[in-house]
N, C-alpha and C positions, 0 to 999 in steps of 0.2 A: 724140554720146551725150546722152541725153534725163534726167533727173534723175526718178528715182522713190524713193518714200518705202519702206520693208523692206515695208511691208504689199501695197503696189503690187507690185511684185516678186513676193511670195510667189503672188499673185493672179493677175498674169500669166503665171507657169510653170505653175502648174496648169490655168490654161484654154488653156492652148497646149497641154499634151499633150491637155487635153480634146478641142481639134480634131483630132487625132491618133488618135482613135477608143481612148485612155487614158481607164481606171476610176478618175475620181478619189475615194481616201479619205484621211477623215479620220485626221490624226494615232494612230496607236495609242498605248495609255497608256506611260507612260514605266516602268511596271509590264512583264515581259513574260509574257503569257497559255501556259500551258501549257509554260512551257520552264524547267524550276528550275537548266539549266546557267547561265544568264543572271541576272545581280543587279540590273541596269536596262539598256535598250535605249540604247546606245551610236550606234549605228549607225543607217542609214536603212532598210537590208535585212532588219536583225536579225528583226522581228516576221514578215516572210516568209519566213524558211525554211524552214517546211516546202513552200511552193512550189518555192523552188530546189530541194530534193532532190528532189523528183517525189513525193513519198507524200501529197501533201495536190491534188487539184483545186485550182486560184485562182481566185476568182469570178469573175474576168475574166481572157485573158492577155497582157491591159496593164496595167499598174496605174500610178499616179501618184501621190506623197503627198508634203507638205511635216510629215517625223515631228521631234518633240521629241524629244532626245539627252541624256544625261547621259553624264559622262566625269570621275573625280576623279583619275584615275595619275599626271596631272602638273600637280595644282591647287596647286603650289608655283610653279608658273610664271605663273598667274593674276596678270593687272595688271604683270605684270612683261615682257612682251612683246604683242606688236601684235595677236595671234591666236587666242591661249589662251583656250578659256573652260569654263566646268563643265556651262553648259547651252547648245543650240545648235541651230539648226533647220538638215536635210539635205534640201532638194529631191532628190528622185529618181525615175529615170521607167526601169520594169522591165520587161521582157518573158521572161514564163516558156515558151519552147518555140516564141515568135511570131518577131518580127522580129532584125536581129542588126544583124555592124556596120557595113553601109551605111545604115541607116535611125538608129541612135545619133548616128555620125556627123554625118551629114545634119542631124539634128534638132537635133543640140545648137549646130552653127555658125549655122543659121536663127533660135536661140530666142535667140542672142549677140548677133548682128549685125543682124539685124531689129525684134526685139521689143526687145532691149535697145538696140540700135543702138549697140556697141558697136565703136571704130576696129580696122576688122580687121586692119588694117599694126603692131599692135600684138599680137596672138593669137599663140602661138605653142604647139606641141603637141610630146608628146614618146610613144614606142612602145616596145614591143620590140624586141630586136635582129631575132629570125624572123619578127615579123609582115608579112610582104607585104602580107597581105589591106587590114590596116588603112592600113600606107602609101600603097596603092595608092589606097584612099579619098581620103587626106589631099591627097596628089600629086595625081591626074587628077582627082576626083570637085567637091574643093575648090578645088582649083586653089595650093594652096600649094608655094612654091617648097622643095628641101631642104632651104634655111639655115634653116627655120623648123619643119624639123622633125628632131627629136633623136631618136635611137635609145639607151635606157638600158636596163642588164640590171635596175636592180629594178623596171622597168614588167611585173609580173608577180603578183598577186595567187593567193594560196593561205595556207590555215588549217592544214596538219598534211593529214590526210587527208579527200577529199570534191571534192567542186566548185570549181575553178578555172582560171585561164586567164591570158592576156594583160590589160594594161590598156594605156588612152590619157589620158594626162594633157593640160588646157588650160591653158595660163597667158598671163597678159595682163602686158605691160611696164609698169610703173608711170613709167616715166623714167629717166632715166641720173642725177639729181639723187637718187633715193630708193637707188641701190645703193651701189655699196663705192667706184667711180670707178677699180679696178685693168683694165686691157688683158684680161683673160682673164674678165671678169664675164660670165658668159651663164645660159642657161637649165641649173637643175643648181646655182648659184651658192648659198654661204648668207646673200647679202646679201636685203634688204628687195626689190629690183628686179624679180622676176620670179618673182608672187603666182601660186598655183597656185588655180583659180577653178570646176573640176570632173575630175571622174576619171568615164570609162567603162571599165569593168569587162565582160570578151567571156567569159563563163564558157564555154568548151568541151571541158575534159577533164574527165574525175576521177581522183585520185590515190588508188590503192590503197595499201595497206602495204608492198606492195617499192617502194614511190616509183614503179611507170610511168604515163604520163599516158594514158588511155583515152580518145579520143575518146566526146564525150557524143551521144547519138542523138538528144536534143533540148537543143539550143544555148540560153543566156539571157544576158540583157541587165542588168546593177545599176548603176547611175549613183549619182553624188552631187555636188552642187554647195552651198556652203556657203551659207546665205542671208547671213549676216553678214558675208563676205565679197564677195559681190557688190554690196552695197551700200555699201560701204566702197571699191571701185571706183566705182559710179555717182557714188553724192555727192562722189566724190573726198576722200576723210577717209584719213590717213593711218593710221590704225586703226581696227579694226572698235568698239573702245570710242564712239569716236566720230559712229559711226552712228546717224539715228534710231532704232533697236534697243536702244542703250544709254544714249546718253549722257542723256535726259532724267532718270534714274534718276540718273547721275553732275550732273544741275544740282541735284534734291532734294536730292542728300546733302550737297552744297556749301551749299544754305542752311541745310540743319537746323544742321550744324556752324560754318556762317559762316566757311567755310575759304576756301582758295588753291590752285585746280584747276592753277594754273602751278607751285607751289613741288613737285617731283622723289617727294616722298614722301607729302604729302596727294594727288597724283594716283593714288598706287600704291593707297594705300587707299579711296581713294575708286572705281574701278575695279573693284579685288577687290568691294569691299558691292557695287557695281551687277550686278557678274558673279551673286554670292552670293545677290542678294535673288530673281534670275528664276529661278535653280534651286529655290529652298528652295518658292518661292511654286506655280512649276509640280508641284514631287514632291510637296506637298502637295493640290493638287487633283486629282492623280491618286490618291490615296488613301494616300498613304508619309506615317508619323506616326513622332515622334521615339523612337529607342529605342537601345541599348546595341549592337545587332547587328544587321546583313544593312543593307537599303536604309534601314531606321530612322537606323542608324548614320551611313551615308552623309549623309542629309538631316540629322541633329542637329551632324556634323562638318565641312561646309559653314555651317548657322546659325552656329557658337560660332565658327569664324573670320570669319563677317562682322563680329560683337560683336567680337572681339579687335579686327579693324583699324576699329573706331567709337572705341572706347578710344584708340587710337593718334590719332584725329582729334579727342579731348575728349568724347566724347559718354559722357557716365557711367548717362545714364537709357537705357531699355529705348525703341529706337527704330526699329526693323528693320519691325514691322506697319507704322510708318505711310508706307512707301512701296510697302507692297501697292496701296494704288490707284494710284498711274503705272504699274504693273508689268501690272493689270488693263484702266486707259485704253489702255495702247499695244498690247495683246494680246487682248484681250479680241474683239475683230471677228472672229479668227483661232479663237480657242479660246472661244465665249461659257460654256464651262464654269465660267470663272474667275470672272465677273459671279454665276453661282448659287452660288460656295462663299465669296466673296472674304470673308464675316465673320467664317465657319468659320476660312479662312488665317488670317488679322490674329489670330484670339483664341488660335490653338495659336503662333503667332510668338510672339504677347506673352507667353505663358507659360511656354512655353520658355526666350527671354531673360531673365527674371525669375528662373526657377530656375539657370540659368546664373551671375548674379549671387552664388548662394550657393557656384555648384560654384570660381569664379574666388577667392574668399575664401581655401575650401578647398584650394587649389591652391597659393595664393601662404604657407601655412603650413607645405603640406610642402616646397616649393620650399624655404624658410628652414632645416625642417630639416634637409633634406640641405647644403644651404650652408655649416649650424654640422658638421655630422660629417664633410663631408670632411675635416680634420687642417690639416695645412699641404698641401694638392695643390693648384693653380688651376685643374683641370679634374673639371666634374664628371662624376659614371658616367654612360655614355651608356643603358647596359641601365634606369637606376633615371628617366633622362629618360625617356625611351623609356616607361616604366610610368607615369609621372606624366602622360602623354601620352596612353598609349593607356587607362591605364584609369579614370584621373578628368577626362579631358576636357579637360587643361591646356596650349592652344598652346605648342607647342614653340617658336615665333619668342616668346612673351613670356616662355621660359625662356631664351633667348638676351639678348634685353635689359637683364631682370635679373643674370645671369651678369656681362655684360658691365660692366653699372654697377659692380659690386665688382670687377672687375680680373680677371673668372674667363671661362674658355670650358667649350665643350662637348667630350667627347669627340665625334666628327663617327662614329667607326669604328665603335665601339661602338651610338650609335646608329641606324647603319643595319643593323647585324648583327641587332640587335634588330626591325627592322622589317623585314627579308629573311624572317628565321623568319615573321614570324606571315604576310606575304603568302603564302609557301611552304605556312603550314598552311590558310589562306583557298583557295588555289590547289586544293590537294591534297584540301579539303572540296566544292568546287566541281566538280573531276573524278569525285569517286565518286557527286554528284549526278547528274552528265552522262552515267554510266556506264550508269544504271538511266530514264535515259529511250526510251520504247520508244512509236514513234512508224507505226504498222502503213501501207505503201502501200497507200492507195487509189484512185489515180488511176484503175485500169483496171476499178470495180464502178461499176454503173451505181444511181446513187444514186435514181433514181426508182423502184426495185424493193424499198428497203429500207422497212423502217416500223417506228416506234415506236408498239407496240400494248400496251396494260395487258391484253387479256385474250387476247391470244395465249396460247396451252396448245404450241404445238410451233414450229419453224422450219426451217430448212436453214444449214446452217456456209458462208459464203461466203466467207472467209478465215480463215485459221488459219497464226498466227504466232510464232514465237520470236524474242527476241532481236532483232526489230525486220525476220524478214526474212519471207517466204512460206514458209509447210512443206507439205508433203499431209498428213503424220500423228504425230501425237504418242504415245508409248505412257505407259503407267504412270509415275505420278510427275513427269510433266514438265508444266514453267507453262508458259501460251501465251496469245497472242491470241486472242480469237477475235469474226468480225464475223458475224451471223445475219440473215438475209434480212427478218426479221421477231423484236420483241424486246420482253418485257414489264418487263426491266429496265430503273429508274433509275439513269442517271447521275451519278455526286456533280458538286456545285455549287452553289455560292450558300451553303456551309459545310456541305450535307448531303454526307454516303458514302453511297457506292457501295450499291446492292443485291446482296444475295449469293443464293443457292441451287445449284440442282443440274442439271446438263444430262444425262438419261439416255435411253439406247434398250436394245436387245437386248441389243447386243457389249459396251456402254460405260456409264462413268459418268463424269460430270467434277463437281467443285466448283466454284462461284462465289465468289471469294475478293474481287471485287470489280469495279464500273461504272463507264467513266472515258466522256467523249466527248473528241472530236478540235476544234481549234474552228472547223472548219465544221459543228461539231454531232453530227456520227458518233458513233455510240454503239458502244463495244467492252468486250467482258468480259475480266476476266484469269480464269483456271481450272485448278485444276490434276488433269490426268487421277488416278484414284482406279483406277477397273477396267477392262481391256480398252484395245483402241485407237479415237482419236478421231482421223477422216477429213475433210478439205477435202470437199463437197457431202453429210455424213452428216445425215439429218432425228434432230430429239433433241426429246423432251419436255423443257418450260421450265416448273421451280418452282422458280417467286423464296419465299421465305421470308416468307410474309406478314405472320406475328406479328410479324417484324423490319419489314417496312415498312412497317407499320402504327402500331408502335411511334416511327418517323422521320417519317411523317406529323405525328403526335401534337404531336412536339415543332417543327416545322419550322412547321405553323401559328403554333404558343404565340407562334414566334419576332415573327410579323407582327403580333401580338395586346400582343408584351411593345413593341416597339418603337413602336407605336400608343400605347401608354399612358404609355410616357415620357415623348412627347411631350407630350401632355396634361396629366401632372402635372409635370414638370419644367421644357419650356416648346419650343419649334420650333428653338430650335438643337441638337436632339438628331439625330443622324444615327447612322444604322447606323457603324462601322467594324472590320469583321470579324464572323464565327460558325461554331460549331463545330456539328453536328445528329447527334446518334447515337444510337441505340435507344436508350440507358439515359437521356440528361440531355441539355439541350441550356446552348449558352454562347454570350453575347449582350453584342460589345464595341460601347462606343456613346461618342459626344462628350457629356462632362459637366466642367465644371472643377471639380468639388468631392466631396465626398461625399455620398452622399446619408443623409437622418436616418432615422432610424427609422419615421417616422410615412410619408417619401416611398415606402419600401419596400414598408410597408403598402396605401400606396394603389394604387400600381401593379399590387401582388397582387391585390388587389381589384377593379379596373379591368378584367384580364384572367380574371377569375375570372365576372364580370357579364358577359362576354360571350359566355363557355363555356355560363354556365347558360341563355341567351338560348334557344339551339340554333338556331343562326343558318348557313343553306345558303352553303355555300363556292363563289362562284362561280370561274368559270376561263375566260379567252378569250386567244384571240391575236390582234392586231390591229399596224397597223402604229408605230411608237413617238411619231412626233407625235401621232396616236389617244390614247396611252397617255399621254403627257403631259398634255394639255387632259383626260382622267378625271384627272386628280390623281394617276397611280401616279408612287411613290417608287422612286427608284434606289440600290441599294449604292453607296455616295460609293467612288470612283475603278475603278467596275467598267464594261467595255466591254460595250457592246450593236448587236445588228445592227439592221436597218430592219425585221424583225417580233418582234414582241415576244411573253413570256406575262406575264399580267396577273394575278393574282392576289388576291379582292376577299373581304373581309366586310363589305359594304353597311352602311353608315353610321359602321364605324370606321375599318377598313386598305383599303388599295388600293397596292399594288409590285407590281413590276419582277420576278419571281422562275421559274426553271426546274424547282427544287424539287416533292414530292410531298406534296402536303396530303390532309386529311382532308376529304370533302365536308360537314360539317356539325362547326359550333366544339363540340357535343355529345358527341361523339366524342372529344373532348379529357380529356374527365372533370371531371379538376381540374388545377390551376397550382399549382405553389411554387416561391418563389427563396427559394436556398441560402444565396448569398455574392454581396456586392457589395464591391466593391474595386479601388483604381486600377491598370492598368499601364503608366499612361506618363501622357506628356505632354496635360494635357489629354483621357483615356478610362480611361470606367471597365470592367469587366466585371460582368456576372451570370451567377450558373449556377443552373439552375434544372433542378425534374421536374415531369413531367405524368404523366397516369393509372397506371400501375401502381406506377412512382416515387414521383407524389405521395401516393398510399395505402401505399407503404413510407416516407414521410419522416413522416408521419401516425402509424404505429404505433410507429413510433422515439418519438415524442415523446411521443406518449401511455406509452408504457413508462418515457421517462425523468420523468415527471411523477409515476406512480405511486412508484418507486425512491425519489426525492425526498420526497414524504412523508411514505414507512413511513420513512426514517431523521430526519428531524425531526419525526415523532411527531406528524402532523397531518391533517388531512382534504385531498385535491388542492384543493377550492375555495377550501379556507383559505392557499393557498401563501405566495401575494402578502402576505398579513398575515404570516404568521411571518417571512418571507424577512428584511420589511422590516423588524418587530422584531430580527431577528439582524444584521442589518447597523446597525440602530442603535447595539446594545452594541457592537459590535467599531469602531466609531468612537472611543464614545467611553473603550472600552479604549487604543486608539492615542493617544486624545489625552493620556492618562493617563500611558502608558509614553513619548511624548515628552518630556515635563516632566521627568519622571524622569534621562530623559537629561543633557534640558537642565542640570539641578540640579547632576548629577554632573559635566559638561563643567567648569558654571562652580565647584564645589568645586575639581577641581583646577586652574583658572586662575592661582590664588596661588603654587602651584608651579612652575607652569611659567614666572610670572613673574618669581618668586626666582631660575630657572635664567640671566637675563637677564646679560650682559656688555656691555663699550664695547669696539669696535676701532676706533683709530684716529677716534675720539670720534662713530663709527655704533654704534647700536645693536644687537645680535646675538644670538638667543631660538634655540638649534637644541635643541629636545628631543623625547626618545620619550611618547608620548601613548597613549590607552584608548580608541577610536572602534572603530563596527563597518560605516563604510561610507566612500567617499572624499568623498562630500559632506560629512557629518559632518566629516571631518581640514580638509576645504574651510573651510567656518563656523568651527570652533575657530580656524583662521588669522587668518581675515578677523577676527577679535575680537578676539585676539593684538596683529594687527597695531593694531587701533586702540589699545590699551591701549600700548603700547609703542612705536610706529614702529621706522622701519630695518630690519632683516633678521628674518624671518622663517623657518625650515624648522622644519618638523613630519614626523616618520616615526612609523607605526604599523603593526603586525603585524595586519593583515586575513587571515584563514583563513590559506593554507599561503603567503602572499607578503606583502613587507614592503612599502608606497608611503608617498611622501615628496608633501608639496605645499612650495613656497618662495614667500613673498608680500615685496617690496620697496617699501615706499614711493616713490610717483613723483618726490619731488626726488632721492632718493638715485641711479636711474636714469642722472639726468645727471654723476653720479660715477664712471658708467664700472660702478656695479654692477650684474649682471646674472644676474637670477633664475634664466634655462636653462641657464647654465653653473654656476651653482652648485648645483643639483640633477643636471646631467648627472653632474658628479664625486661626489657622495653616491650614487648609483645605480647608478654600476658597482661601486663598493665593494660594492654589495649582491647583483652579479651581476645589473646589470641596466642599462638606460641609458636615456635622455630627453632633456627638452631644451622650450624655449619661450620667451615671450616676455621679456623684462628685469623686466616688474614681476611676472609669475607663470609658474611653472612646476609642471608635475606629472608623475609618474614613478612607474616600481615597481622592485622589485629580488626574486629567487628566493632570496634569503639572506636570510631574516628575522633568523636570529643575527648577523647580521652589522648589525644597527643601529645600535650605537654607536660602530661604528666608521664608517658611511656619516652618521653625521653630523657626526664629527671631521675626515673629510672635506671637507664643504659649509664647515664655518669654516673650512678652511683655501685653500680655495678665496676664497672671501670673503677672507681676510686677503691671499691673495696681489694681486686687485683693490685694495684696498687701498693696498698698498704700490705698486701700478704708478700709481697716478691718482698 
């Protein structure tokens, strides 16, 4: 066995099936394209399925690919075993309807034992119980004796209903020194001994709804062999952490922290961040940005537990970007995607962790509060961890730790009940997704006959479909596929919809309710019959709605026009990430970490407004994508693209990547206006803006609310800006007027609030009802109280229909045992209310405002009981 580096390996599988007369492609995005039942691409096969069902052609019917994987189900197991990881590359070599399993076979022991030169007295494979076929391979073909090959009932792959079959497991013996060393250790064992190192998968039946297995009429082939796992064989590393793959990641985070990769538990975390940093770093170059829900989630809940176990390792600064470049050096050959965003990664890392930092603050306060209200229990509620978890981002393992330090556990039951529910409702959102995807077979239209034509007037229906199957005819009222020989509708994509109109003849009329393509590009209407019946081969008159895609042109350029100009005034790390294109407005998310000012809005407007009035010809080619690179087009950050490209240009500003329907001249645009800028996450901002008919209704809004404005301040429109400012003068210095006054009154009654003053127990103690109209205000009065008098402090005052309390304690007092959130917790329920907080301040409300003097005879006595316990 010859010693290869993971990159080596990755390189040789692929140009091995290349010899193989295998279509090698690249990685598809960890994103999955047109499948909304899928939340990220798990698997090697995932992004082709619609190959395996047969409704999609495969551009080749071999295909080859070394795909990037995400998997979080059981990222509690992360660093904690030999093989677990979140992110992971699946070599896999497919045959859709071509070869089956004597060439699988065949190929995968050659690509072991040759290429890898891998000791084949160590190989051993395991089958189905009925598989003959494959046996027979393994036995005659191989030549392997029976003791090395295992017959198991769950060598059987299947999803519920669809495509399935037999499988063949390979595993390789690691040594009698890496198992368990019991007389019965073999293949099947759940010791370390015998590593499982690829699965071919013989898809031949499919499984209907009564469960029978139907012979498939065209057989397929899905392999997967773990790269990190082969390499953790070759180099002989007794874990895949350990692999060139990983561990260089694992020597950064050893120096950043100046830790001890030997001592049991700095390894575990340091592991996990190495696992952590090549997911977070990969889903982010594919275009996944941090967010509260779906893949966002996933990627922000991966980050914040790297940061938890850096914390665990001392590292208190924000230090997760700086090992994007080894993540990039060691990857980067493989995926040079990473090298064009890696500044992008590093500054949405840094930011995140940074915010993070506030949300762990936020976390560890109400951790505390729950702490103080459980009573006397020493376990706390698993449903209120569970929420503290899921919905402010608070690791559950450092609610454990802190638990732990005070002598408390977790409800374990409760917590998982709580996380069953929301999988179950995740589950259950994810099926009614999966329900409504409708995916039309194409394999048997001969694609060189179809055409995407803008001034097609008619065509012929060459499929027509329900529900995802073939129909001859649909009557009234019913939605269908439908695919036309010939098609003047736009596709949605690239954030534009669908084009809508009307399909009609003689007999019939249909609606266009909407344009999807397939992504091999196929273009399909949905529609729903109106009059009469619609026939499989019927010819229909085709009007798209022009006003409307003319109106989507409009805004779909602006988009190229707004994004050009960002760039420009804000500065080149502006990327596209996300948009929305529709008749009325279009919305345009883009990488910005700040907000932008008033004057940058202006400009931007401006910018795209100078090039509208240019009246500047839109050009549009297709060309192949290195072409399209070296002209300088821009790509949607984390959007996949084939080897010809559309190019989309306004000569001497824009130039992308885009499929989209533009306007052939920026004149046609009219005018630009943005609406709203505003953050939605991590590092991106949004803008919604209108163009022509839009921007001439946001136009007379404005003007009308300009006019409105003056006749009620009694002035000319041109004069606004001066009254405006005069009015806002006075009323400043109104406010400054009526704060004093305040102030005045605060400190008039100060003298009695500090006559109200007592000693307990030779501390100081001020609990009185007070005249404030806000809780800052009750805030200040304390803080002045308190300086005036030291020792205990509470203040309650009747704000509108509720009563709140602030408690301030001097910080020597503190180490007396006295404590501000339990002294105001017990004032506050007196008031029909509760709280709670830190020793030296607490604040609180109660719904009994008559009830104040007795929630403050309360807090003394609360206090007096402290007291007497120190």
């Amino acid at each position: 066995m010859k010693y290869m580096t993971g990159n080596e390996i990755r390189k040789a599988y692929l140009e091995f099936f290349k010899s193989k007369q295998h279509l090698v492609l690249h990685s598809f995005s960890l994103v999955p394209e047109n499948d909304p039942s899928l939340l990220l691409i798990g698997a090697g096969m995932a992004p082709l399925k619609p190959y395996f069902t047969g409704k999609l052609v495969p551009p080749s019917y071999r295909v080859a690919t070394s795909q990037k994987c995400i998997r979080t189900g059981d990222i509690d197991n992360v660093g904690r075993t030999a093989r677990h990881h979140t992110f992971f590359e699946m070599l896999g070599n497919f045959s859709f309807g071509n070869y089956f399993k004597k060439e699988a076979i065949a190929w995968a022991w050659e690509f072991l034992t040759k290429v890898l030169e891998l000791d084949e007295s160590r190989l051993y494979v395991t089958i189905y119980p009925d598989d003959d076929e494959a046996y027979g391979y393994w036995h005659d073909m191989i030549g392997l004796s029976d003791e090395r090959i295992f017959k198991l009932d769950d060598n059987f792959w299947e999803i519920g209903e669809g495509p399935c079959g037999p499988d063949s497991e390979i595993f390789y013996d690691l040594g009698p020194e890496r198992g368990c060393g019991q007389p019965s250790c073999t293949v099947g064992c759940d010791c370390d001994r015998y590593l499982e190192i690829w699965n071919l998968v013989f898809t031949q039946f499919n499984r209907n709804k009564d469960g029978e297995y139907i012979p498939l009429e065209k057989k397929n082939i899905d392999t997967g062999a773990g790269l990190e796992r082969l390499a953790s064989v070759i180099q002989q590393k007794e874990s895949n952490f350990e692999t060139d793959l990983i561990f260089p990641i694992i020597e950064a985070v050893r120096d950043l922290c100046r830790g001890n990769y030997e001592d049991p538990e700095q390894k575990v975390a340091m592991k996990v961040i190495a696992d952590h940093i090549r997911a977070v770093t990969m889903l982010i170059s594919d275009g996944v940005l941090p967010s509260n829900e779906g893949r966002g989630y996933v990627l922000r809940r991966v980050l914040r537990r790297a940061v938890r176990f850096g914390r665990l390792l001392g590292i208190e600064a924000p230090f997760l970007s700086l090992l994007v470049d080894t993540v990039v050096a060691m990857f980067g050959e493989a995926y040079p995607e990473l090298a064009e965003r890696k500044e992008l990664i590093k500054k949405i890392i840094d930011t995140e962790e940074r915010q993070f930092g506030a949300t762990l603050a936020q976390g560890l306060e109400l951790l505390n509060g729950m702490i103080e209200a459980r009573g006397e229990s020493t376990v706390l509620d698993g449903a209120q961890v569970f929420r503290l978890y899921d919905t402010y981002g608070f690791p559950v393992e450092l609610t454990q730790e802190i638990a732990a330090e005070k002598g408390l556990s977790i409800d374990d039951a409760g917590f998982e009940a709580a996380m069953r529910e929301q999988q179950e409702r995740a589950r259950a959102a994810r099926a009614d997704v999966a329900a409504k995807v409708i995916t039309p077979d194409t394999t048997d239209l001969d694609r060189s006959c179809l055409v995407q034509d803008p001034s097609a007037k008619d065509g012929t229906i060459v499929l027509l479909g329900k529900n995802g199957a073939a129909i001859e005819a649909a009557g009234d009222g019913e939605e269908v596929t439908i695919i036309l020989d010939r098609t003047p509708f736009h596709a949605e994509g690239g954030g534009q919809i669908g084009d809508t109109g009307l399909l009609v003849n003689d007999t019939c009329k249909a609606a266009v309710t909407n344009t999807k393509s397939l992504p091999n590009g196929l273009v399909y209407l949905i529609a729903t019959v109106q009059e009469g019946v619609l026939h499989k081969g019927d010819t229909v008159q085709l009007v798209v709605d022009k006003e409307r895609n003319l109106a989507l042109a409009r805004n779909h350029t602006a988009t190229h026009l707004l994004q050009a100009a960002l760039r420009k005034v804000l500065g080149n790390h502006v990327n596209q990430a996300g948009s929305l294109v529709t008749p009325e407005r279009l919305r345009f998310d883009f990488t910005h970490f700040s907000s932008m000012s008033a004057d940058e809005i202006a400009d931007v407007e401006a910018e795209v407004n100078k090039e509208i009035l240019k009246a500047i010809r839109v050009e549009i080619e297709e060309m192949p994508i290195d072409a399209a690179k070296e002209k300088g087009a821009m790509a949607l950050f984390g959007e996949k693209y084939g080897d010809i490209v559309r190019v989309v240009t306004v000569p001497g500003f824009s130039c992308e990547l885009c499929g989209g329907s533009h306007v052939d001249n920026t004149a046609v645009i009219g005018s630009f206006r943005i609406l709203t800028e505003a953050g939605i996450g991590t590092g991106v901002r949004r803008i919604e803006a209108v163009t022509g008919a839009g921007a001439l209704a946001k136009a007379k809004a404005d003007a009308a609310v300009l006019t409105e404005l003056a006749a009620q301040l009694k002035t000319k429109e041109g004069e606004l800006t001066v009254r405006v400012t005069h009015l806002l003068q006075q009323l400043r210095d109104s406010e400054k007027e009526l704060q004093q006054l305040k102030k005045e009154r605060s400190l008039s009654a100060l003298d009695a609030i500090l006559a109200s003053q007592e000693e307990m127990g030779g501390i100081s103690c001020i609990a009185a009802a007070v005249s404030v109209d806000s809780m800052d205000g009750l805030r200040d009065l304390a803080d002045t109280v308190l300086d005036r008098a030291g020792g205990v402090v509470l203040l309650g005052a009747v704000i509108g229909d509720k009563v709140n309390f602030v408690c301030k304690v001097e910080k020597a007092r503190t180490k007396d045992g006295i404590h501000a959130g339990k002294i105001i917790k017990e004032a506050a329920q007196a008031a029909g209310g509760n709280g709670g907080g830190r020793p030296d301040m607490a604040q609180a409300g109660g719904k009994e405002p008559e009830k104040l003097d007795a929630a403050l005879t309360a807090g003394k006595a609360a206090l007096q009981s402290m007291i007497a316990k120190g």
